[in-house]
Each structure stands twice: as structure tokens, then as C-alpha cells.
C-alpha positions in Angstrom: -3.1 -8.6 18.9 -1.5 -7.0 21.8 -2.8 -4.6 24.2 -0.9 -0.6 24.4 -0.1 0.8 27.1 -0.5 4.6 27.4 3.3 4.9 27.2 3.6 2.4 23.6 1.2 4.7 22.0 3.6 7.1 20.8 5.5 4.1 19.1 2.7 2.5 18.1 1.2 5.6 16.5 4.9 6.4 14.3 4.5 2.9 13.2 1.5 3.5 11.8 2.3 6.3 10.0 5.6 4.9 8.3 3.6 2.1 7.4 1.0 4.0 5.5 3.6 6.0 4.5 5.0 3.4 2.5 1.5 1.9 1.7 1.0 5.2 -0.5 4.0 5.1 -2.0 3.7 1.9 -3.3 0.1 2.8 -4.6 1.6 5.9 -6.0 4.2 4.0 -7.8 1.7 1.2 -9.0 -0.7 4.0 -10.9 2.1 6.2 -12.5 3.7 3.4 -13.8 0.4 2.2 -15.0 -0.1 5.3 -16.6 2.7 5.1 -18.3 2.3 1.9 -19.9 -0.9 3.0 -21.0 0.1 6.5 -22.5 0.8 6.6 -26.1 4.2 7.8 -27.1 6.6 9.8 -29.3 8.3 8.1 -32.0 11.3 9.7 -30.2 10.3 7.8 -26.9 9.8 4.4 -29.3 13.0 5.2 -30.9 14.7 5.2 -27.5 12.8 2.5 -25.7 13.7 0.1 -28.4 16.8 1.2 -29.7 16.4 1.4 -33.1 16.9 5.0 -35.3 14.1 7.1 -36.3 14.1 6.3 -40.1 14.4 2.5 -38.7 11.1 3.2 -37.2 9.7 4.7 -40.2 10.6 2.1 -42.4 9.0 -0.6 -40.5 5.8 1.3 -40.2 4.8 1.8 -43.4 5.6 -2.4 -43.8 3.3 -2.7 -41.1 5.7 -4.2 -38.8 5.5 -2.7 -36.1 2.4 -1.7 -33.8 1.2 2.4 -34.6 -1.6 4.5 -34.1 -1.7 7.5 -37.3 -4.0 10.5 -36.4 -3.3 13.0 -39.3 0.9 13.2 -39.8 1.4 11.6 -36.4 2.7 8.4 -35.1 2.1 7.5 -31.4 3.1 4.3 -29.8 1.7 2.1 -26.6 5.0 1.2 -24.8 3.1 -2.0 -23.9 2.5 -3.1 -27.4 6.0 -1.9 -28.5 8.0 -4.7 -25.6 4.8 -7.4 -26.5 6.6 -6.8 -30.1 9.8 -7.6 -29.2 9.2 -10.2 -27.3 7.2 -12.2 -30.2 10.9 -11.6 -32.2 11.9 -14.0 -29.7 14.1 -16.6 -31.1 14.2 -19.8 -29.2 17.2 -22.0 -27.4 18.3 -24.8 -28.8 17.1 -26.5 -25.2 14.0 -25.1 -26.2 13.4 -26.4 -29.2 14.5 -30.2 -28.0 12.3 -29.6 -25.1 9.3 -29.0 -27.3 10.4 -32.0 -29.9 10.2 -34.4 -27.1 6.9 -33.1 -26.1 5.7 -33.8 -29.1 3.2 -37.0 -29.2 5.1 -40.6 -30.6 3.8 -41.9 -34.1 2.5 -45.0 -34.2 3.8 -47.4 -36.5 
């Protein structure tokens, strides 16, 4: 660490401040995304976020495809669940699947 001299103190000091400036911003952005991930949702919102129609929605619901919570008449949705869900839909490569066939353990004969 380096010493100040009277005269670097004015730098030193807006350095500071832009730094936690941007430390609080950062924190700020961390905890309303957060929050957002962990608010439920609108089937409107769901509808958008996964970009599929309303009835689409509806439809795989009541198959029990598709992660809901019901209280009373209304759906709501955990935009966390809702990308986990598409990404177990996940088909794989064909590099993929010849990776994971020559992973597999040799027979013996």
C-alpha cells in the first residue's frame, strides 16, 4: 500500500467513491435479479418467457407437464423452474451421444 500525500487525497477519496459506487450496484443488481427468479409469475409472463400461447400453457398443465403452483383459479409460475424445464427437453448432439457410448465400460467376452 502506498502512502497519500495531502494533495492525492482528493483523488484518492473520488476513487473510493466510484468504486463503491459500483460495488452497490453490482449488489443491487445481484438481489433484484434474485428476486426475480424467486417471484412466482403470471401465466402471461410464462407464456412470454417461454414462448408458447396461453391455451399451450393450459394444456400442458392440466397433463402435468409443466411445473405450477394452483391457489384457488390461479396459476403462478417460478421462472427458475420454468428454464430448469426446458432445459431437461434437451435433446442431445450426435457428438454427444458417441461421446457417452465410448464412455461406456467394454464387455468382456
Amino acid at each position: 500500500m502506498e502512502i497519500l500525500t495531502f494533495d492525492q487525497l482528493p483523488k484518492a477519496v473520488s476513487e473510493l467513491l466510484e468504486k463503491v459506487s459500483k460495488i452497490e450496484d453490482i449488489l443491487s443488481h445481484e438481489n433484484s435479479s434474485t428476486q426475480d427468479t424467486e417471484n412466482p409469475i403470471s401465466i402471461q409472463q410464462a407464456s412470454a418467457l417461454i414462448n408458447l400461447s396461453i391455451s399451450t400453457i393450459y394444456g400442458k398443465v392440466c397433463r402435468r407437464e409443466i411445473p405450477v403452483s394452483k391457489q384457488g383459479k390461479r396459476l403462478y409460475f417460478n421462472k427458475m423452474e420454468l428454464l430448469e424445464w426446458i432445459k431437461a427437453g434437451r435433446k442431445k448432439t450426435l457428438a454427444e451421444i458417441q461421446e457417452g457410448i465410448r464412455l461406456l465400460p467394454k464387455k468382456k467376452s
